[in-house]
N, C-alpha and C positions, 0 to 999 in steps of 0.2 A: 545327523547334526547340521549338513548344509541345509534343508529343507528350514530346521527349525531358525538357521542362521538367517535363511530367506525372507520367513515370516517376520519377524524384527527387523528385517530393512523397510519391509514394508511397510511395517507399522508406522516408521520415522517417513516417510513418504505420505501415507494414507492420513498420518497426522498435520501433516504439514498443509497438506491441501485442506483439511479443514477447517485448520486455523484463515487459510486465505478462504473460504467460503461466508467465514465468521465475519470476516474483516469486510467483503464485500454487502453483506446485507449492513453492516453497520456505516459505510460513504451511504449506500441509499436512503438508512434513515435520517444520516446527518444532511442530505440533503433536502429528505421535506422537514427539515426542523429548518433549515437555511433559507428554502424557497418558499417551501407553503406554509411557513410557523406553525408546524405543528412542535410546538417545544417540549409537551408532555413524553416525546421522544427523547427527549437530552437523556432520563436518568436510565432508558434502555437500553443507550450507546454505552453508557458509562459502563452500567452491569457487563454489558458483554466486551466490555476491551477488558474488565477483569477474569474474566475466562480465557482472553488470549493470553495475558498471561496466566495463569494457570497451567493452561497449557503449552507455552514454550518451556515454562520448568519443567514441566511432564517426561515433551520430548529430549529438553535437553539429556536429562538425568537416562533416559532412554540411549539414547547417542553415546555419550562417556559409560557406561558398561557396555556397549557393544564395543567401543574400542577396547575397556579394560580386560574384558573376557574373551574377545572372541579375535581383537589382533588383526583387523580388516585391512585388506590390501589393495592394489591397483583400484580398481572402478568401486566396489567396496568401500576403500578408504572415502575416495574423494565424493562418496553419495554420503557417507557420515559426516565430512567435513564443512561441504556444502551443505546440507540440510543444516547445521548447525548455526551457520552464519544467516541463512535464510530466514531464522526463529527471528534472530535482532530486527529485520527487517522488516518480516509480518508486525512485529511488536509494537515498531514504531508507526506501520501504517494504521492500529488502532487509536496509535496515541495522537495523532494528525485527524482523525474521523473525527473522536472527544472534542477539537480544537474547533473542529470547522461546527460542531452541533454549537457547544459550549457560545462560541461567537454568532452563530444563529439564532439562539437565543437571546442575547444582546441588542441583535439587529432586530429581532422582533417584536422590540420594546415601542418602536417608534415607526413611523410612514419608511417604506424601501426608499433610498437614495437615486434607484433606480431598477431598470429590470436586471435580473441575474445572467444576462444571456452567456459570457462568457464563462461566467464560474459553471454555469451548469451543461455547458459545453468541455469542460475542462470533469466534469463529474464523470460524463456520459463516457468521454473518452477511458478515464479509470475504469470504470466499470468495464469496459469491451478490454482494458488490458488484465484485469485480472481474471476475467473469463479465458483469456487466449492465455494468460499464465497457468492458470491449472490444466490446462490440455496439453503445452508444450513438457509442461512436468510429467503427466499422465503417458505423453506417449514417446517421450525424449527427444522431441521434434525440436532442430535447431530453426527451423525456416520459421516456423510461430517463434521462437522468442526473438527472431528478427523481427517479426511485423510489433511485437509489444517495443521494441528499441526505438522504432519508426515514429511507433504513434506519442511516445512519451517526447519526443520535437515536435509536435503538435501541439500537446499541454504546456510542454517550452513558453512557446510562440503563446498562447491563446494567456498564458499568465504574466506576459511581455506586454502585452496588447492591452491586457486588465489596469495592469502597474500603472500603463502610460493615462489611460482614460482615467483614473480616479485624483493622478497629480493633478488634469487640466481643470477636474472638479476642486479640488482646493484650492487651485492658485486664483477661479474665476468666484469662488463664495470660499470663504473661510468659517463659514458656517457649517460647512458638509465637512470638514477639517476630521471629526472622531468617528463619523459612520465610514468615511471614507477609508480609513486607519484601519478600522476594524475587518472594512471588505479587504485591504493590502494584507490584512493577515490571512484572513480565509485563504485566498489567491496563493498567500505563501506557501500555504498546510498543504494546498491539494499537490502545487509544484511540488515539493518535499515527498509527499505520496506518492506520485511519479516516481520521482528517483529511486525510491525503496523497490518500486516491481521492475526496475531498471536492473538495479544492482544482482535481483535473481535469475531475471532474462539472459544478463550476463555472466552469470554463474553456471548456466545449462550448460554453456560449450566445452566450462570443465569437465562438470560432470561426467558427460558424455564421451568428450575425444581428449582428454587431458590435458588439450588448450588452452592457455584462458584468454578469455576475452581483451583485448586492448579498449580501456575505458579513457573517453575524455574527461571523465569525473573527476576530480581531485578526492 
């Protein structure tokens, strides 16, 4: 029975890393919908953030019968528990992808406002932390979801920096006034995205040593 008990954690694990694999090819296409207007992308992100959900129902429903049947304890518990809260998070990191395509598409209506350099510096950085998130999960390595904590004050900073340069664009033309808006939102989506692989990176330590992380988050 613990073998089979094994198997089913797994599963909630193996699944969850899928969903963030999911999640990561979809920031990359919401970025060449962003950068390179490729928008015949948007309806590909869409389809596939409805498979991540799909699939957090999956796991969830996964999750509550392993607690109702099987009564998991210490490290057990807190892998069912964790993984559980982790599903809200992947969820939303689809629903932030949809935001940044959706808004690329908008922006790719008309001449770029400018180059992309920070948002796709802020892209590039997610990507390297959802990479370093699936392997800190994979191998319960707390020192990787320190380096994903690190670099998401990076994205901070690089979405601070965006905010600033696009006010001096509207205050200097009020003509850039709605492309400008529109890139503040992207900027926002991807910040927000951050915080999501944040909230799991911080979740590891539970997992792991039954710690939990002390987050500046509110």
């Amino acid at each position: 029975m613990r073998d089979t008990f094994e198997a089913q954690l797994q599963q909630v694990v193996s699944g969850t890393l899928t969903m963030l694999a999911k999640v990561r090819v979809m920031l990359t296409q919401a970025q060449d919908v962003l950068v390179d207007r490729q928008t015949d992308l948007l309806p590909i992100v869409s389809a596939a953030d409805r498979e991540i959900d799909q699939l957090e129902t999956q796991i969830e429903e996964q999750c509550l019968k392993l607690i109702a049947l099987q009564s998991p304890v210490a490290r057990d518990l807190r892998l069912v528990g964790t993984f559980m809260k982790n599903l809200s998070d992947i969820e939303r990191m689809g629903d932030y992808a949809v935001h940044v395509a959706e808004d690329g598409a908008i922006l790719a209506q008309e001449p770029p406002l400018k180059k992309y350099v920070n948002l796709s510096q802020m892209i590039h950085r997610l990507d390297q932390m959802l990479e370093l998130i699936q392997k800190a999960i994979q191998d319960r390595d707390l020192s990787i979801s320190q380096q994903v904590l690190e670099m998401d004050n990076e994205v901070d900073e690089l979405y601070e920096q965006t905010q600033r340069e696009l006010v001096t664009y509207m205050i200097e033309d009020p003509r850039t006034i709605t492309k400008a808006m529109t890139l503040m939102r992207v900027g926002r989506s991807l910040e927000r995205f951050g915080d999501h692989i944040e909230n799991i990176a911080e979740r590891l330590e539970y997992w792991v040593t039954g710690h939990r992380h002390e987050s500046s988050n509110a």
